[in-house]
N, C-alpha and C positions, 0 to 999 in steps of 0.2 A: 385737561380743561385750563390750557393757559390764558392767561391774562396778564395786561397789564396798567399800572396805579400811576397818575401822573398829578405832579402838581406844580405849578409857576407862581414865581413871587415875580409883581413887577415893579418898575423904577418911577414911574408917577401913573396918574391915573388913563393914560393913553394904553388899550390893550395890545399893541403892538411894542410895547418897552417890556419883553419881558429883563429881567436881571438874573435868575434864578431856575433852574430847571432838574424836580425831582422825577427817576422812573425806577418803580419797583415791578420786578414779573414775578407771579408768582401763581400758582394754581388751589385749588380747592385743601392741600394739606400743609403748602409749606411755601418762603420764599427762595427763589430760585434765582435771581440778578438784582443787582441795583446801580443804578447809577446817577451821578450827582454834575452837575459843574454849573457854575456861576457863568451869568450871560455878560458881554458889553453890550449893553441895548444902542448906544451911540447916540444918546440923548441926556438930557437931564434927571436929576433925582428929585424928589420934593421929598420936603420933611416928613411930613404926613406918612409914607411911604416907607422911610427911610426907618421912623418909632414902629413901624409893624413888624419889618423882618429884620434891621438893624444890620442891611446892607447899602453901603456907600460908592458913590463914583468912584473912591481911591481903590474899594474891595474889588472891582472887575476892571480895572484900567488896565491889565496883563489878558483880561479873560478875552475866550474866542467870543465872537460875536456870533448871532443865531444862524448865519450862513453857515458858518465854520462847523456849530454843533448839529446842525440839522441832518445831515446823512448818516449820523451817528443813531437820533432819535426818531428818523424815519424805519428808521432797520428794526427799530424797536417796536412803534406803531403801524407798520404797515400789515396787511393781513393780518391782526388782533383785534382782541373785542380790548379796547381800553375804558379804563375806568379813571372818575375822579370826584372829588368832595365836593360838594355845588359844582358840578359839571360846563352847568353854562358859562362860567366865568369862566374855566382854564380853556373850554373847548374856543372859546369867542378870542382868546390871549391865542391862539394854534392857527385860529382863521385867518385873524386880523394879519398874525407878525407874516403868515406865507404870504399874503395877498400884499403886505407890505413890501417884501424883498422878492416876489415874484416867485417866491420856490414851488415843487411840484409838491400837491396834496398826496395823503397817504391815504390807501384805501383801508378803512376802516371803520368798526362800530361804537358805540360807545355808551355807557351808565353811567347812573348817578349814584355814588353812595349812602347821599343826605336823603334823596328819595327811595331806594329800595332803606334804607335804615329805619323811615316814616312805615313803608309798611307792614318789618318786620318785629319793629320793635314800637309799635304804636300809642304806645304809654309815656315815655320817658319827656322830662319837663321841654325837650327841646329837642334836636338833629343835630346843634355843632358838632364838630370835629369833636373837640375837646369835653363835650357833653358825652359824648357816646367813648372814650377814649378812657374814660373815668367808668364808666358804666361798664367797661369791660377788662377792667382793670389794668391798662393799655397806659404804661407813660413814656411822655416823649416832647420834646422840645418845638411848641406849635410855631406856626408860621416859618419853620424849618421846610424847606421844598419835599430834599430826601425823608424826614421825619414826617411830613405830612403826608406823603404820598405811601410810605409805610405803613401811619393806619390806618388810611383808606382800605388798603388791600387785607388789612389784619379784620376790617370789620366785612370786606364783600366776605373773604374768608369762612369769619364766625356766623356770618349770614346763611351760607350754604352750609355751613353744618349744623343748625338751627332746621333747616327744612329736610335735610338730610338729601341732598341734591346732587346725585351723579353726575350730570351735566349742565350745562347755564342754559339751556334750551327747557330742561324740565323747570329750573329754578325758576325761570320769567316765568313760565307757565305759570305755575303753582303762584308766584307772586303775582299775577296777571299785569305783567309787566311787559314792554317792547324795547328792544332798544334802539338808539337815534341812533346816526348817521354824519358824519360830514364828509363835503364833497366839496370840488371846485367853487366858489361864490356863494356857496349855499350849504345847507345841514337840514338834517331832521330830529327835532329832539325824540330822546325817551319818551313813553308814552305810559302811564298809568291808569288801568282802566277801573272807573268806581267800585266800591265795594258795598253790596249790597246787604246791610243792617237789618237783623234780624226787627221786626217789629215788638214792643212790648204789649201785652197783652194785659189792659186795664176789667177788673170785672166789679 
């Protein structure tokens, strides 16, 4: 039951500037690949951006640009279920930059970890990262791409052995979960179907 964790730091607020690109594989007991590298997005930085993950135009002026890294990271997301922490955001940074430089889409599925986290662990004051990282005794250096995307995959992880889940096909189930989709100009997200609350009984 492979999978894999992805996460993008980007260089201002345009989801096609990524600068940063984490990928962890790893399956239901352990991680099994990682890989890291800094993007040149070929654009600008903003400050703003710059105090989140505390990379600069100087840090990637060597680095390959998303062309360069993209057949590397497609090998990695094509035919997998991928996963990422708020999803929409890294998957929208995946859409925008190929749709940006023209590259070919990877065929793939994709979760949400801050959402299956919501229905696994439904108590806790909040879903960040770093909320749930804490919660599971998980430390690591946030807005780090490869650290971020490490415990993403550390929490699908403890997720499925929480449900005790042989396969991601039983897990959604049981979580009554679906997984999105992206495809050329278009996606499908994750889908989370309600959960129906016991009534309480006043007498």
């Amino acid at each position: 039951m492979n999978f894999a964790s992805i996460d993008f730091e980007t260089a201002n607020e345009k989801r096609f500037s990524p600068c940063a690109i984490g990928v962890v594989v790893a399956n239901e007991n352990e991680i099994l690949d990682e890989f890291y590298s800094l993007i040149n997005p070929l654009m600008e930085f903003t400050s703003f951006n710059t105090y989140i993950h505390g990379i600069t135009e100087s840090d990637v002026s060597d680095a390959p640009t998303f062309p360069q890294v993209w057949p590397t990271l497609y090998n990695y997301l094509s035919q997998n279920t991928v996963v990422a922490h708020n999803a929409s955001f890294d998957m929208s940074v995946l859409r925008q930059t190929l749709d940006y430089f023209n590259l070919t889409y990877p065929n793939m599925d994709y979760l949400c970890t801050a959402n299956i986290s919501k229905r696994v662990w439904p108590d806790l004051i909040n879903h960040k990262l770093n909320t749930l990282a804490s919660h599971h005794g998980i430390r690591f250096e946030h807005h780090h791409a490869l650290e971020d995307a490490r415990v993403a995959a550390k929490i699908l992880m403890t997720a499925l052995a929480a449900y005790q889940a042989g396969s991601m096909d039983f897990f959604l189930e049981k979580c009554q979960m679906t997984k999105g989709r992206i495809y050329e100009h278009g996606y499908v997200p994750p889908r989370s179907k309600p959960v129906r609350r016991k009534r309480k009984l006043y007498f």
